[in-house]
Each structure stands twice: as C-alpha cells, then as structure tokens.
N, C-alpha and C positions, 0 to 999 in steps of 0.2 A: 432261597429261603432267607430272614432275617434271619441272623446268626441269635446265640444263644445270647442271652442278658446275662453282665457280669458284674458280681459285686463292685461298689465302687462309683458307678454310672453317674453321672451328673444329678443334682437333687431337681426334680423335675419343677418346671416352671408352673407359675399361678394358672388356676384355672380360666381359659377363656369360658366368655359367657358363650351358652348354646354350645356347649363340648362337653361329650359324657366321656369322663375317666372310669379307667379300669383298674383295679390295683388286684391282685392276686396277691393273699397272705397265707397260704396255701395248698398243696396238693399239685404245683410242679415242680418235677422232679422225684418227685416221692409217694408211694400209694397209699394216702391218708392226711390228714390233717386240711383237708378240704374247703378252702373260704377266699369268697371273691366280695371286692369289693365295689361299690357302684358308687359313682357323686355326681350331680350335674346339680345347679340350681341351688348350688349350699346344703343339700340335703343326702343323705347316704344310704344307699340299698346293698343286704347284704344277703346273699348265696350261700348257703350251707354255712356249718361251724363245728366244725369233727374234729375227732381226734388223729392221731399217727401212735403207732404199738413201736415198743421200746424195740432196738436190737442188743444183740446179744454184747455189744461195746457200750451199751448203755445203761452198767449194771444200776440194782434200786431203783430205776424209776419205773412208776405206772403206766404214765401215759404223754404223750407229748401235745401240745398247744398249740395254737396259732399262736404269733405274738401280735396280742391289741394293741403294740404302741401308737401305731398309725392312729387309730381312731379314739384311741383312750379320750383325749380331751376334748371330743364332738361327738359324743353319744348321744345327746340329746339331739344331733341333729339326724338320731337313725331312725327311718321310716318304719321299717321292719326287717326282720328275715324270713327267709325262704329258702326253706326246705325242701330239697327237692325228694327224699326218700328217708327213710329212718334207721339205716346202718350207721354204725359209731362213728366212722369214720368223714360221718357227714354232721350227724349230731351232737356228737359226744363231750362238746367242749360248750354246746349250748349253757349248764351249769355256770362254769366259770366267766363266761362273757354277763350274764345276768345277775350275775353278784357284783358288776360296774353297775348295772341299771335294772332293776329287773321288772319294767315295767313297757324293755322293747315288744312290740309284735310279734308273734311269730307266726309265720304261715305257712300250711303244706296241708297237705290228704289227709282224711280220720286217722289213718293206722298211725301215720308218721308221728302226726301230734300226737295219740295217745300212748306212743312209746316215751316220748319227749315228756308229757307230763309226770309219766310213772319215776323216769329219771330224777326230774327237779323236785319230785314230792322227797325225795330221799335227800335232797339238798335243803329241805323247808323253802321252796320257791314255789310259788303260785302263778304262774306265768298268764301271758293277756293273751290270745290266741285266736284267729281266724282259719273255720277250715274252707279248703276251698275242692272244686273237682276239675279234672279235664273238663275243656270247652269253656269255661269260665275266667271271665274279666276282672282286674280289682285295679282300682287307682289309688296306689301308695304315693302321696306327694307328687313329684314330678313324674313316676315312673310308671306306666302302665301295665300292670302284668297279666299276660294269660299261660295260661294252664292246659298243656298238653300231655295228655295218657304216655305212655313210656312202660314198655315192659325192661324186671331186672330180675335179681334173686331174691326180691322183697314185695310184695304185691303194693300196690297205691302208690308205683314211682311218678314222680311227673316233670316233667323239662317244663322252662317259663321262658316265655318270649315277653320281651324289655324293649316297651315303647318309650320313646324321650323326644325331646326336643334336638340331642343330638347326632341319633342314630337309635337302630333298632339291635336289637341282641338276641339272639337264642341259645339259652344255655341248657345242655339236656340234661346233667345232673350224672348218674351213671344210666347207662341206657343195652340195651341189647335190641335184635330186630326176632325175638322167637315166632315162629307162626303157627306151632301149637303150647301155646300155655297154657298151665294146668288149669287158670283161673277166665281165660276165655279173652282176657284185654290184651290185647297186641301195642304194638308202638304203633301210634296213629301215623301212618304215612302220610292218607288223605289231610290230615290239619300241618302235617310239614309242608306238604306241596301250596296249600293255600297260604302258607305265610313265606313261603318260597316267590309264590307270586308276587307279594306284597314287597315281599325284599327284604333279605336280611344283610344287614351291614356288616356284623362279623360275630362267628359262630364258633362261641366255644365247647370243643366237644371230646366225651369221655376219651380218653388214650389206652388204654391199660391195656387191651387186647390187639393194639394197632400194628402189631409185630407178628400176629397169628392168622396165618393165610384163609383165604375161605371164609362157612361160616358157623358163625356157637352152635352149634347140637342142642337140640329142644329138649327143655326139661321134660316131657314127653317119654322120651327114651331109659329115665332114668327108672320111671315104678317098675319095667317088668326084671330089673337085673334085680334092682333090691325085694322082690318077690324070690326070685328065682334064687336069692343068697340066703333070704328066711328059710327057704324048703330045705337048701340042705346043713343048715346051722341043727345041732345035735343039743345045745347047750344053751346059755345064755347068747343073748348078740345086746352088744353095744357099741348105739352109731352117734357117733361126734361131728355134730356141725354146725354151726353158727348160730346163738342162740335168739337171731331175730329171722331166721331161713325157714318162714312158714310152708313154705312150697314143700322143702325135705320134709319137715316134720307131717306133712299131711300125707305125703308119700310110705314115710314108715309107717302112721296109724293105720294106712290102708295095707301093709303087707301085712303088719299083725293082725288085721281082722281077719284077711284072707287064711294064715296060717295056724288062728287059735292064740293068740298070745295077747298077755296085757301089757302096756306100756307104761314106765314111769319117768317123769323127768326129773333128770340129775341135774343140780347148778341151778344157783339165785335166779341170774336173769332169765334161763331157758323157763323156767315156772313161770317167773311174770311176764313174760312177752307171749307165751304162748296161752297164759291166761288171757289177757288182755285180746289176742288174735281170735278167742273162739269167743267172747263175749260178744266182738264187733262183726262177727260171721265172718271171716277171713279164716276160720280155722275151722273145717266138720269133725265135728270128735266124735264117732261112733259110741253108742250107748256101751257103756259095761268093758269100754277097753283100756281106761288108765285107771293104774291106781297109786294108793302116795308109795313114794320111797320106803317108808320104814315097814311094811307090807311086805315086800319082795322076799324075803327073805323065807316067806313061809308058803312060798311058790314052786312049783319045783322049772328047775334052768331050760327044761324044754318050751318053757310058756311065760318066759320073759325077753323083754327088750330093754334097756334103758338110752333114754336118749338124753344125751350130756353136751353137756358145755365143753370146749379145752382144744379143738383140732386144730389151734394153730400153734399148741403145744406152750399157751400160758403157766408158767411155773402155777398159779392157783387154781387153775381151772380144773373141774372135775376129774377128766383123764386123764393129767397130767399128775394126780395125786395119786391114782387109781395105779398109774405104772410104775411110780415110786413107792407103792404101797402106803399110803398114808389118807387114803378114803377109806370111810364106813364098807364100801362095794370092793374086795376083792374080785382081783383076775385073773382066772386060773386055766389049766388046762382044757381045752376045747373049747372055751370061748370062743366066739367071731366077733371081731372090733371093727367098726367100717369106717371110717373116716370122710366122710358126705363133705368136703370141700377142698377148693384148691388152696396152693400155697400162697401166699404174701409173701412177693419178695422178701427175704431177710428174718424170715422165720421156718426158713428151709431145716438150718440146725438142730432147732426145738423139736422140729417135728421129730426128724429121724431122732431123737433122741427116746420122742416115747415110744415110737414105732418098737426098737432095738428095746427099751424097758419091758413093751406087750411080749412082745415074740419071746424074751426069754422067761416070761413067764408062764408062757405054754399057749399063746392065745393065736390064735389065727386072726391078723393082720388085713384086713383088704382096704387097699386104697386109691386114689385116681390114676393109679401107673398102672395097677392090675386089673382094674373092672370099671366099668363104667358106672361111676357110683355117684360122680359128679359133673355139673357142666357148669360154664362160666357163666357171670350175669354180665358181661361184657360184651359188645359188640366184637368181631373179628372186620379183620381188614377187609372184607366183602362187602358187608354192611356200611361200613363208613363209606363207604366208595357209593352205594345206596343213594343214601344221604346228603353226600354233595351231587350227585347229581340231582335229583329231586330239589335242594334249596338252593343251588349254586350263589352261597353264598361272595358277598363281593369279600369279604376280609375271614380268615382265618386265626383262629388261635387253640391251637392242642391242650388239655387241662387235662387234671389226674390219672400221672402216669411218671414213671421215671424218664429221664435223659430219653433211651433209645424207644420206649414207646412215643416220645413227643416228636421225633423225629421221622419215624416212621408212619406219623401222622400226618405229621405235615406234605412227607413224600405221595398221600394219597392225595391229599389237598389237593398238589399240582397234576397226576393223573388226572385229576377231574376239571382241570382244568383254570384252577384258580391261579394268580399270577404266584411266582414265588417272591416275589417281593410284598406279597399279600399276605402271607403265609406268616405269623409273629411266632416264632418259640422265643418264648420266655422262661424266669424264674421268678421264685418265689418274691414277692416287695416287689416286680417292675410294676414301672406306671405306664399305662396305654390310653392313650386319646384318641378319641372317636369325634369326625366331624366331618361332615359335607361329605359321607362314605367313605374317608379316610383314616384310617388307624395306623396310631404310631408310636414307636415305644420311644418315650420324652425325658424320662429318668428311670430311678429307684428309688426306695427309702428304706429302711432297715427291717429285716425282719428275722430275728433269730427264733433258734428253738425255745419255747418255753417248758419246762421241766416239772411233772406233777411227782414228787416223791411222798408217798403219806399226804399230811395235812399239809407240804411244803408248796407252794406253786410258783415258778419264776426264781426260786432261792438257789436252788441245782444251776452250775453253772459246767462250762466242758471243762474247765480245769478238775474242775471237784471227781466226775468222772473220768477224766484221765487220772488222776490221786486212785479212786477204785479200780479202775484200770491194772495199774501196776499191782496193788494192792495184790489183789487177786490173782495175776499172772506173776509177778518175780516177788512177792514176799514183803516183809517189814523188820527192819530192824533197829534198835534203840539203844543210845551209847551214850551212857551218864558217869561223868566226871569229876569228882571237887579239887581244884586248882590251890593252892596256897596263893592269894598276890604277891604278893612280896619275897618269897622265894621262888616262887614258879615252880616247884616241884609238887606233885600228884598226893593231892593226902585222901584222896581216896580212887578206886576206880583205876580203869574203865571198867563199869558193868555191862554188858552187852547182853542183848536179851532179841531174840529172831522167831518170827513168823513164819514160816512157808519158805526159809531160804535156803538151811541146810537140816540134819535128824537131829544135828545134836548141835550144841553151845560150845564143845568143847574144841572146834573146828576152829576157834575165834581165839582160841589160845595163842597162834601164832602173830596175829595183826596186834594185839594190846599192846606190849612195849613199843611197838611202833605209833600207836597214836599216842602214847604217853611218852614218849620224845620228842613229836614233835610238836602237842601242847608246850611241854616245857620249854623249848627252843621256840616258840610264839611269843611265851610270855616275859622269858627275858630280853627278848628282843627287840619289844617294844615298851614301854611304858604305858603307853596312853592308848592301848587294845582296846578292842571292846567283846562283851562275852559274844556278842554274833560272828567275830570275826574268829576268837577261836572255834565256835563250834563249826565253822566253813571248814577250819583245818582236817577236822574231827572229818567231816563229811568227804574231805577229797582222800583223807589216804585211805580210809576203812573201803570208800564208794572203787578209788583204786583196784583196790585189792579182790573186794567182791567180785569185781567185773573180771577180773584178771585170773582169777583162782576158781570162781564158781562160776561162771560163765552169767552171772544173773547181776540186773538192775534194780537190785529193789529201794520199796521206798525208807529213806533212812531220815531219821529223828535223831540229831545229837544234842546234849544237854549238857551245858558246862556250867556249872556252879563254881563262885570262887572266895573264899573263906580265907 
C-alpha cells in the first residue's frame, strides 16, 4: 500500500491539462468534517462539507471546520456541491463555506437539501439548489455526475459517479449494503456493477466500519427489541438518538402505537428534522400519537416516551441536561433511557458520563453493549469486499475514517485484488492526480483545524486551547508586584491570587520572599531590564516551586509594575 501522506510533502505541481486532482480537506483520519475536493479544467467540484464534534482536549468550542484556504481565492470557479446525505458531519459546515459565496450550487436528494435549507434559513442564506434522484445525470462543468441509491442511517443517501476528461470517480458518501430496510431502497448493486463495467478509475470509499468483520445487522432487527423494551418499561422511556435518524424515530412511533403511548420530541433540531421528514413523507406519524413537550407533564409515565437529542453526550443536548438536572424533563426513578446510537470515536467519555448521571438517578440505562437497540449505518468489512469485487476498481482510496479504519481498508482493497500500489492512504490537504488510469499522490497543501467557538470561526487557535487546557487541568495563578526603579526594593507586593491550584492562598506564604529577592537582585543588577524580563523572574521561581511543592503546572500570569 502507499504509505500514509505526511505533513510537510512537496507543494504539488501545476495542474496538467486533462488530469483530474483530488484534494481531500476532510474526513481522513477523523470521523467528520467530511470534504473532497475535485478540479480538472479550471473548475472545482466539491463532495460533502461537514462538520467534526469537539473532543474532550478541545474545550469551548462547538464545532470544527474544514479549512477553505485551499479554495478561498477560486470560489468562483465552484461548479457546485454535492451532498451526498444530510448528517452534520456531511453538511454541517455548509453555512460557513456560503458566507464566502453563497450563491454556490448545491446538490443532493429532497431530504438532504431540505435539512440543508432549514439549516441556512437560521444563518439568513437562501441558498441555489438542484434536487436530484438515483439513476440520474447532471453536467456540472466539466464534471458529469450520476446519482446512485445508497442505503445509510438517514434515508435519501446517494453515492455519485464523476465523469471527466481525466478519469472516472465513484465516490459513495457514507454507505452500508442492508437488505432489509425499513424504507425498501437498498444500495443498488445492479448500477455499481454497471458502472463497474464502464470502469472506475479510483473509488473512494466509506471506512468507518472497515475494521468490523462480517456484516451491519439490518435496521430490521432493531423495532422488535425496542417493542419488547416498551412492554416492560413501568414509567416513562426516553430514547436518544441522533436528531436526523428518521429510521429510529419511525421505529419508536411505531412501538408507542403498538404499546398505547404518546410521543414528544425533546431538542431544537430533533422537531425540525423530524417536522420536515413527515412533511416530505419520509416520516409516517400515526394519527393521535405525538404531542408538544409542554403537554407531558399532565400524562401520567406509563404513556410517555420522549425522543431527544444528546446520545453522543453533547454538554447542550437534551440528555445531557436532563442527567445534570438542568432540563424542564426530570429523570427519576424507574425511568428507561435507551440510547438508539453508536459511539463516535472520542465521545466515548461524554457518554459514560451521562450514562453514570442517569443510573444515579435511578433510571434504567439501556444501551448498544446491553440490547440491540442500535445498528451501524456503515458498511462492515463483508460488504466492502462486495463491492470491490462488483466494481474492481483500478485505483483505490479509503475516506472517512480514522488511521486504522483506512488501513483496514485498504487491506480489503488488496484481498480483492487491487494492486497495493493502487491502493492511496492518504491525509487530510493531500493532492491526488488522476490520469490515463493513474493516481498519484503529487504533494499536499495545508489544511488545519478550523475552530467554531460562539460567533468566533478560524479565531480559536491550538495554543489558545492548550491555555484552556492547563486552565482547566493544573489551575491559574497571578503574581503582582510594584518594584521601586531605582532602589529595586518591593514597595508593594507580591500579591498572589490562585485558581484551582491549591484551597487556600495561604500555602503561597512560603515562595513570596523568594520572589521578592529575587526581583530585587534583577533589578540591581541590571540597569537597563525590562519589566518582561523581571516578570520571566517572577515566572521561573514561583513556576519552580509550584511544580516542585504541589506537584501542578498551572498557568501563571506575573505582573511587575515599577514605580
């Protein structure tokens, strides 16, 4: 296999004519922030624009970004995008790309755009929009795209096959092979095999489950456990699962009809997507079984469900307030709380965290380790292996997925026969050229995190959050001094003042003559100091001492004033 792309890589040379580059800004290495980039002809087609969900080192911020520098200064030359599904991670960053231009294209299935539009209306964007469906053609510029069905955990997914002058592409988006779906559309094999025929140059394809043997468990399987979890729930139940996971949500309405109970949705977005899902008939909502939130209360627990936002244990999300008690909806005793999704990497923590908040609140806990309550919308290694065989693609490249799903990817790749020199793992910024059936990674170009904090976007930098960092784990402490010039003795100070380092202030009794010696010993020492150079003093014997006496690094602030 081509080895991994690593920062640094040569800056990739001018584009030849009749060679389609690939640029990946994006979603390897990482499960989210999802965007590839296309160019041949002077012109730019782009694949998804999602977002990535903070981790737990990544305090304050909301959401993470592609970074547009690549393209910032050739917007005008973007055809459109394409959406391949309507989960955030695909969408989510749509908003801020369209605040550069907002008058690119965008194109995907009914559902996906009209989550995408509900989105941008809350940004005041109007966005231009083509819908399109499986089986169908569209000539963006140079780029030909068709549109192939795709089953995921979102209904209306679709993969698009990328005709060009200098190779062909199928890129499936997120994908799974289920062959009972709740909604009847399977992943079209038949239209892989026919563009199999045809030839595909190099096939970028979902990773995420490329490391789980076998194959995903049909959504099928999941209504009769969550029936069989209503029957014996005594109380209220509420199930948390991703609030554009129409499949789940259509699953719970139908146990609650089956068991007598009304349903209410918890959380901003789970109402509007699941508004928008039965408007466009993607959602059968049984007469007489939801009713609003503020309602519940005068229900009695045997004949409620609420279905919330928060299972990947966002500090805002519905559940997550509910187990810190800081929601309208207490959780009490005998509740059932079901948790309807897997984990994302790196929100493992969050989770057990509200799990641990329910359970001590008396709630009965069920989740994908205890019941079958969830399945992936990912393909498993079975399916992939499927799939190259059906399109036996000549070139390879693994996308959205960390390190060892892309590798594990790629190791199916060559099961099936593809060369491992065929076979590209990459990262995020490389650049891939496609020509005469050849792909080849030619450089990189930069592509860091971009940082949504509040109204902040790109301003959040890793220092800033290494500063929170420490903050948070080893404390704050502040050491203000007034200096006499000219005698260098202390005419006021040190005042020290501590964060989260030690209980008390008075622990700091011991280090003050020590930093007030050797300010003064700075300052007759030299003449021509400067106040940064004593407060560096200030910094190493206090920072000394802290480390040495309390075992902690914190972050320290010294202030030297000289009078």
């Amino acid at each position: 296999m081509t080895q991994m792309t690593e920062p640094g890589l040569r800056t990739p040379p001018a584009l030849a004519d009749g060679t389609l580059r690939i640029v990946p800004l994006g979603g390897i290495g990482e499960i989210g922030r999802n965007m590839t980039v296309f160019e041949i002809g002077g012109k730019l087609l782009i694949v998804d624009c999602g977002v990535l969900f903070p981790e737990e080192d990544q305090p304050g911020v909301d959401v993470i970004l592609p970074d547009f520098s690549y393209i910032k200064d050739r917007l005008e030359d973007v055809v459109g995008v394409v959406l391949t599904h309507g989960h955030e991670d695909h969408i989510g960053a749509v908003p801020y790309l369209l605040r550069l231009r907002d008058d690119i294209p965008l194109i995907g299935s009914q559902l996906t755009l009209a989550f995408v539009e509900a989105k941008l209306a809350e940004h005041r964007i109007k966005p231009w929009t083509l819908t399109v469906k499986e089986g169908q053609v569209e000539q963006l510029g140079p780029f030909q795209c068709e549109f192939v069905a795709v089953n995921h955990s979102i209904p209306d997914a679709l993969a698009v096959f990328i005709r060009t002058a200098g190779g062909t592409v199928l890129h499936t988006g997120d994908f799974k092979m289920d062959q009972l779906p709740l909604d009847g559309r399977r992943t079209d094999l038949r239209h892989f095999a026919r563009l199999g025929e045809e030839g595909v140059d190099l096939f970028l394809v979902d990773s995420t489950n490329a490391d789980v043997p076998g194959f995903t468990t049909s959504e099928a399987e999941i209504g009769p456990t969550l029936e069989a979890l209503f029957g014996k729930a005594d109380k209220r139940i509420i199930v948390a699962s991703f609030s554009s996971h129409v499949h789940r949500v259509q699953q719970v309405l139908n146990a609650a009809v089956l068991h007598g109970r009304k349903v209410a949705f918890v959380g901003r977005s789970m109402v509007r997507n699941m508004a928008i899902a039965a408007k466009l008939g993607y959602l059968n909502v049984p007469a007489d079984v939801l009713v609003e939130l503020k309602n519940v209360d005068s229900l009695p627990d045997n004949k409620v469900v609420l279905m919330s936002t928060g299972s990947q244990g966002e500090p805002m999300a519905a559940l997550s307030r509910m187990a810190n008690g800081d929601h309208k909806i207490s959780v009490g005793v005998g509740d059932t709380v079901i948790l309807a999704s897997s984990l994302i990497p790196g929100n493992e923590n969050a989770v057990y965290r509200i799990i641990n908040g329910l359970l001590k609140l008396g709630a009965d806990v069920i989740h994908k380790g205890t019941a079958k309550v969830h399945v992936s919308g990912h393909a498993a290694a079975g399916e992939l292996l499927y799939c190259y065989n059906i399109l036996q693609p000549k070139n390879v490249m693994p996308v959205h997925g960390e390190t060892r799903h892309l590798i594990a990817n790629g190791k199916i790749a060559q099961q099936s026969g593809v060369p491992a020199s065929n076979v590209l793992l990459t990262s995020d910024g490389a650049v891939i050229d496609l020509a005469g059936g050849t792909a080849r990674i030619v450089g990189q170009v930069e592509c860091g995190f971009v940082y949504v904090d509040g109204h902040s976007v790109g301003e959040i930098t890793d220092e800033d959050l290494k500063d929170r960092r420490i903050l948070g784990d080893e404390g704050f402490i502040s050491i203000i001094t007034v200096v006499n010039r000219s005698t260098g003795k202390i005419v006021s100070g040190p005042d020290i003042h501590a964060r989260g380092v030690a209980e008390d202030d008075s622990v700091f009794d011991d280090i003050k003559p020590k930093i007030a010696a050797a300010l003064e010993e700075a300052v007759t020492a030299s003449t021509d100091h400067t106040t940064h150079q004593l407060q560096q003093v200030v910094r190493r014997v206090i920072g000394t001492w802290v480390n040495r006496k309390l075992r902690r690094r914190p972050m320290i602030i010294p202030v030297v004033l000289e009078a």
